[in-house]
C-alpha positions as CSV (number, residue, x, y, z in Angstrom):
1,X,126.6,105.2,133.4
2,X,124.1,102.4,134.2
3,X,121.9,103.5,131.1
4,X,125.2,103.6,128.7
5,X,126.1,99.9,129.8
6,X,122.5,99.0,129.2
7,X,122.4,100.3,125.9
8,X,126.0,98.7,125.2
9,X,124.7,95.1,126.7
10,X,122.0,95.1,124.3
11,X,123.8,95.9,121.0
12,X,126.0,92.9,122.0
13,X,122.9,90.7,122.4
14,X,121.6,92.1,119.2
15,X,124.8,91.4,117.3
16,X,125.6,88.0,119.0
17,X,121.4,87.3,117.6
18,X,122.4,88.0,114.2
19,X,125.4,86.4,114.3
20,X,123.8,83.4,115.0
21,X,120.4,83.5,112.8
22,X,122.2,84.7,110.1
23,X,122.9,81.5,108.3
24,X,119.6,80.1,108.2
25,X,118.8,83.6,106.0
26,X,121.6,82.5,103.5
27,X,121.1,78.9,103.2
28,X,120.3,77.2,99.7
29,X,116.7,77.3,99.0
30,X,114.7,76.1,96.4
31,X,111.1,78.0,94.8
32,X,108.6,77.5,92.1
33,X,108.4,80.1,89.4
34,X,104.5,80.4,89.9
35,X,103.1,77.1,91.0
36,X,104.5,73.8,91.8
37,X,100.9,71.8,91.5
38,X,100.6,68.1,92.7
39,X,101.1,65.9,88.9
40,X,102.4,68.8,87.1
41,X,105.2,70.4,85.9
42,X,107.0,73.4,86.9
43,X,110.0,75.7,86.7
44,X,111.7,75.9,89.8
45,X,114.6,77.9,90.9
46,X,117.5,76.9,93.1
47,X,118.7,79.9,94.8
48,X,122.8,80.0,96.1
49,X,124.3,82.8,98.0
50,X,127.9,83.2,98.6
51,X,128.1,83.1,102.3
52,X,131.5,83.7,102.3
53,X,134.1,87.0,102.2
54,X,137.2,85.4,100.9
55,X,136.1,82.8,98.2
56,X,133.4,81.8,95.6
57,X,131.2,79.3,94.8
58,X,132.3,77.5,92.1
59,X,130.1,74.7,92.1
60,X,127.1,72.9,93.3
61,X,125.3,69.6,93.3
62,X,121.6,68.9,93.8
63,X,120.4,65.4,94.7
64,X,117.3,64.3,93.7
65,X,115.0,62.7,96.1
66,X,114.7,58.9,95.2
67,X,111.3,58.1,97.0
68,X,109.7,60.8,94.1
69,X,111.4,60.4,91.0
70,X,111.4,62.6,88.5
71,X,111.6,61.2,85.2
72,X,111.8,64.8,83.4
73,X,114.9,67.6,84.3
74,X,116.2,69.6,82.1
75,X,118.1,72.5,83.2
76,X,118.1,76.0,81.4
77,X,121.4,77.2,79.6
78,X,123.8,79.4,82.2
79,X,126.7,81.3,80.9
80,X,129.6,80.7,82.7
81,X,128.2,77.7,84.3
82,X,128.9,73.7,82.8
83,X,126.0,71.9,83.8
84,X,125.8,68.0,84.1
85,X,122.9,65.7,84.3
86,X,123.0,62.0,85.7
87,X,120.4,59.6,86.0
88,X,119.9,56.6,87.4
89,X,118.0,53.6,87.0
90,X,115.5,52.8,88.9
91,X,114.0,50.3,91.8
92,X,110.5,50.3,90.1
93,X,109.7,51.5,87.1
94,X,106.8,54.8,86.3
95,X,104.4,55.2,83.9
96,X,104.1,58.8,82.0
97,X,102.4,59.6,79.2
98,X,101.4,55.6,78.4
99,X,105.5,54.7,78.8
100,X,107.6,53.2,81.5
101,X,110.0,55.2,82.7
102,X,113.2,52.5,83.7
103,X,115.7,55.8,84.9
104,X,115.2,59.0,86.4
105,X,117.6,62.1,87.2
106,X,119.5,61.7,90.2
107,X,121.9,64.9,90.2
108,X,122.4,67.8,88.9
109,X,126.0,70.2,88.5
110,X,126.6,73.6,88.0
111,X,130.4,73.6,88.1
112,X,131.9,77.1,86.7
113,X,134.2,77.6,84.3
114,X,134.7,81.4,85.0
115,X,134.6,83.6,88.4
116,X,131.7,81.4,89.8
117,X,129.4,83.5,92.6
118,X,131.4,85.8,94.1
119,X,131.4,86.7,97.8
120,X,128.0,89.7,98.0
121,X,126.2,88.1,95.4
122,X,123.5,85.0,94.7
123,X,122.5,82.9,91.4
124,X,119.4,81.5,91.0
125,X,119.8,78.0,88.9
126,X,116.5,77.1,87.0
127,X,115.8,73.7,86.4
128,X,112.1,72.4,84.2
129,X,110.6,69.3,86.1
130,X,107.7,66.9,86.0
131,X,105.9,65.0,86.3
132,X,105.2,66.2,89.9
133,X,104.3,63.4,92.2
134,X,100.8,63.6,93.8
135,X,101.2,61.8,97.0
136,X,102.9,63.9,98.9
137,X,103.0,67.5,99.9
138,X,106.6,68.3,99.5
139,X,110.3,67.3,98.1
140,X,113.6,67.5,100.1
141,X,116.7,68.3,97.8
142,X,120.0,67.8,99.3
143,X,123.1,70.1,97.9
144,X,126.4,70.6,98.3
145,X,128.0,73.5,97.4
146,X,131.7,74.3,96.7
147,X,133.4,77.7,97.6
148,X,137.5,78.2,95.2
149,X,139.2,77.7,98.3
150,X,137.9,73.8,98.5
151,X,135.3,74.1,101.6
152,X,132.1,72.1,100.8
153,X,129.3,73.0,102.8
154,X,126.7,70.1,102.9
155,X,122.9,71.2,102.6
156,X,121.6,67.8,103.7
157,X,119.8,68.2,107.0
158,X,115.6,67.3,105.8
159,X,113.5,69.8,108.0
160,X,110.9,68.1,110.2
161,X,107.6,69.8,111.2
162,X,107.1,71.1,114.9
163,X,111.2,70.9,115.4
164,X,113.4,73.9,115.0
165,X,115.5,74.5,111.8
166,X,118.7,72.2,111.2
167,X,121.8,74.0,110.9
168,X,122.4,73.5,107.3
169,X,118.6,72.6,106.6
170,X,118.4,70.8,102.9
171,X,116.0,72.9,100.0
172,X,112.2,72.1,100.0
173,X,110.2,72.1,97.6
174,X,106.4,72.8,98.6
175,X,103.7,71.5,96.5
176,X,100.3,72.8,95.8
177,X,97.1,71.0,94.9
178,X,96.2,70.7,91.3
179,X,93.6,72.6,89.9
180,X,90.1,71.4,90.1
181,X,89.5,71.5,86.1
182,X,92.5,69.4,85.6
183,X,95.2,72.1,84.7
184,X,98.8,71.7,86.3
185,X,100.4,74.5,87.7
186,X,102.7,76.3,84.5
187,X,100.5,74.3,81.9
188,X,97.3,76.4,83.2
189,X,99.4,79.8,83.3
190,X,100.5,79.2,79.6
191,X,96.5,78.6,78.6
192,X,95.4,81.6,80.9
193,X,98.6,83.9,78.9
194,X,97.5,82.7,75.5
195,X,94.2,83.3,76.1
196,X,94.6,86.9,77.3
197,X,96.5,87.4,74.5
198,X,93.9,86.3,71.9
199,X,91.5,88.5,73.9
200,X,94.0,91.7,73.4
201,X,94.4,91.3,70.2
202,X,90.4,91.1,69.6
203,X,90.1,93.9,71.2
204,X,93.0,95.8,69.2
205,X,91.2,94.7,65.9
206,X,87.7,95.6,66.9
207,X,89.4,99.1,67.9
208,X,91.4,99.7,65.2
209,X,88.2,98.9,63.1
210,X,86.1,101.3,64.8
211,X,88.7,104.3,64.5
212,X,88.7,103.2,60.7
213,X,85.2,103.4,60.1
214,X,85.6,107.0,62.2
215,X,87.9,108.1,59.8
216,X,86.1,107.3,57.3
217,X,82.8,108.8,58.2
218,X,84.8,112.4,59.1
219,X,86.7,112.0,55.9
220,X,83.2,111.5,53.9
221,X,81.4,114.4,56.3
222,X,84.4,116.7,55.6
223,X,84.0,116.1,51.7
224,X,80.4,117.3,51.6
225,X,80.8,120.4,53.3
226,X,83.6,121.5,51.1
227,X,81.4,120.2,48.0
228,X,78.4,122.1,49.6
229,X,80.9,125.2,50.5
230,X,82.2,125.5,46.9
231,X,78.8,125.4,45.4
232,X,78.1,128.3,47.4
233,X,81.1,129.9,46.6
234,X,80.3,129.4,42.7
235,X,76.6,130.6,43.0
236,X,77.5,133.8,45.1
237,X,80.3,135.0,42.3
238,X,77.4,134.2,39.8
239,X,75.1,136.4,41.4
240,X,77.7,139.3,41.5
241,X,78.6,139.3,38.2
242,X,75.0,139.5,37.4
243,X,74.3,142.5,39.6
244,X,77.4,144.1,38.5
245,X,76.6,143.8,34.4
246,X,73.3,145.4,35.3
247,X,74.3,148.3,37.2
């Protein structure tokens, strides 16, 4: 009896652990696709689950942070998702590329205009930004996101180092150090790609050369033994009829 109530007390704790930890596993998050380098650009992913059994999310709103402008966002085509893009102007104007930059993005929304994420599944919503800033080692994006039966749960709460998670903790973007021979991040990936590729297809043609020239060569070495074969041939029925007019 005493080892079946143990065994009993500890699923419950077990259950009542999960319970609780679960919804810092299904929060909104935000990840690079490869590297997010300091002054770069980068494709990053937003990633929403449907936390919920009885509804879906049908829409969600990123916030971007206004200490780190970002001066370039544009997001990547979604079926069954309208997506809206609103900038602001801003306190101090950048510089990119030799231009000021008067107005950055401040938000983006996905709203749906069809089932939206339905409860057991996750999107991922891609966004392209730059230029990365280069003074700091992260970004805090705050979302909201929308379930069909109205709810709004509010991803706002910035993460602070040496403090436990927030309850609805707000996505972060963690940013690497640029490369030390000046490449950013996606742009280096792209020239590392290309390059590989012009190497592979080197390759190929120097192969596909050297089979040719094989070809040749056995075509050439096959067409002097049968040359050299039906000489023979020729010579030996010469002989015969010789020996054969003399007997």
């Amino acid at each position: 009896m005493k080892a079946s109530r143990i065994v009993a007390a500890g699923a419950a704790a077990g259950v009542t652990v999960l319970a609780l930890s679960a919804p810092a596993f299904a929060h909104v998050s935000v990840q690079p696709e490869g590297t997010a380098a300091k002054g770069g650009y980068a494709v990053i992913d937003f990633k929403v689950p449907n936390e919920r059994d009885d509804a879906s999310t049908t829409k969600l709103e990123v916030s971007f942070p206004t200490d780190h402008p970002l001066a370039s966002v544009m997001p990547e085509p979604m079926p069954g998702w309208k997506i809206e893009v609103t900038k602001s102007k801003l306190d101090k104007p950048l510089e990119m590329h030799g231009e000021k930059i008067t107005e950055a993005v401040s938000k983006v929304t996905w709203t749906a205009d069809g089932k939206g994420i339905e409860p057991g599944y996750f999107e991922k919503f891609p966004l392209s930004v730059g230029q990365l800033p280069e003074d700091t080692d992260q970004l805090a994006f705050k979302a909201l996101q929308t379930y069909s039966n109205k709810e709004v749960v509010r991803w706002i709460e910035v993460p602070e180092k040496g403090k436990e998670e927030p309850d609805n903790p707000a996505p972060v973007l963690e940013l690497s150090a640029a490369s030390e021979d000046g490449h950013h991040g996606a742009a280096s990936d792209d020239d590392s790609d290309a390059k590989s590729a012009e190497k592979a297809s080197t390759h190929t043609a120097a192969d596909d050369s050297a089979s040719s020239d094989g070809t040749d060569t056995t075509a050439r070495v096959l067409g002097i033994v049968g040359i050299v074969v039906g000489a023979a041939g020729v010579a030996y029925g010469v002989l015969a009829g010789r020996r054969r007019s003399n007997a």
